[in-house]
N, C-alpha and C positions, 0 to 999 in steps of 0.2 A: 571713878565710875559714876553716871548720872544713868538716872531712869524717871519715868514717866508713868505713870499708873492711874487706874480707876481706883482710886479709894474715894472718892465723891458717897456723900453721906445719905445720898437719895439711890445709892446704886451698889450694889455690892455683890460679888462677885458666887459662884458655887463654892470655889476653892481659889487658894493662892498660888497664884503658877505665871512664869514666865513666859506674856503673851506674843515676842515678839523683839526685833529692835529696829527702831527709828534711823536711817541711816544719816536724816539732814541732820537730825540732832546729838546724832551719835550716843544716844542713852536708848534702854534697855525698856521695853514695855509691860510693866508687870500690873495681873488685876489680885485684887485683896480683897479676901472675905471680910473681916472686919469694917465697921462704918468710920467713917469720918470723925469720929468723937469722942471725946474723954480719952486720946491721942493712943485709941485702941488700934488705927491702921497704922500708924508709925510704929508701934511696938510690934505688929504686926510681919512689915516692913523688912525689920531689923532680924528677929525671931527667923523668917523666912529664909532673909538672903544668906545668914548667919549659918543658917543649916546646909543651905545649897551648896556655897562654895568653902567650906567647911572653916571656915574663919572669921574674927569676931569682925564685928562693921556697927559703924554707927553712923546715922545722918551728919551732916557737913554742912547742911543747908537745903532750907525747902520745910522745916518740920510744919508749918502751917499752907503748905502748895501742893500740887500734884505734881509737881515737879521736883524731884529730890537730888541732891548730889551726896553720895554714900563714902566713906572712906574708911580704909581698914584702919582696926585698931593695933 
């Protein structure tokens, strides 16, 4: 699974919620509350997606991009 997100540490979101999916990139558009730092949106991220699709996940790649690729545990 790859996704795409606002966690940009100038901008952050209401809430954590899946904005969308990107069809050229085939990854998943999601915005996060959490800022860009002290790798609070990636904990963020993880927390989320882990809830959503009721399974553990953890980043794969990306932990410093807006761009992540997620992979179950």
């Amino acid at each position: 699974m790859s996704m795409t997100g606002g966690s940009d540490s100038h901008f952050t979101s209401r809430e954590t919620r899946i904005t969308g999916f990107d069809n050229g990139k085939q990854a998943y558009l999601v915005s996060i509350k959490a800022r860009a730092e002290d790798n609070k949106a990636n904990m963020e991220v993880v927390k989320f997606l882990s809830k959503t699709l009721k399974k553990r996940v953890r980043i794969c790649s990306g932990l410093r991009s807006r761009e992540k690729i997620i992979g179950f545990v």
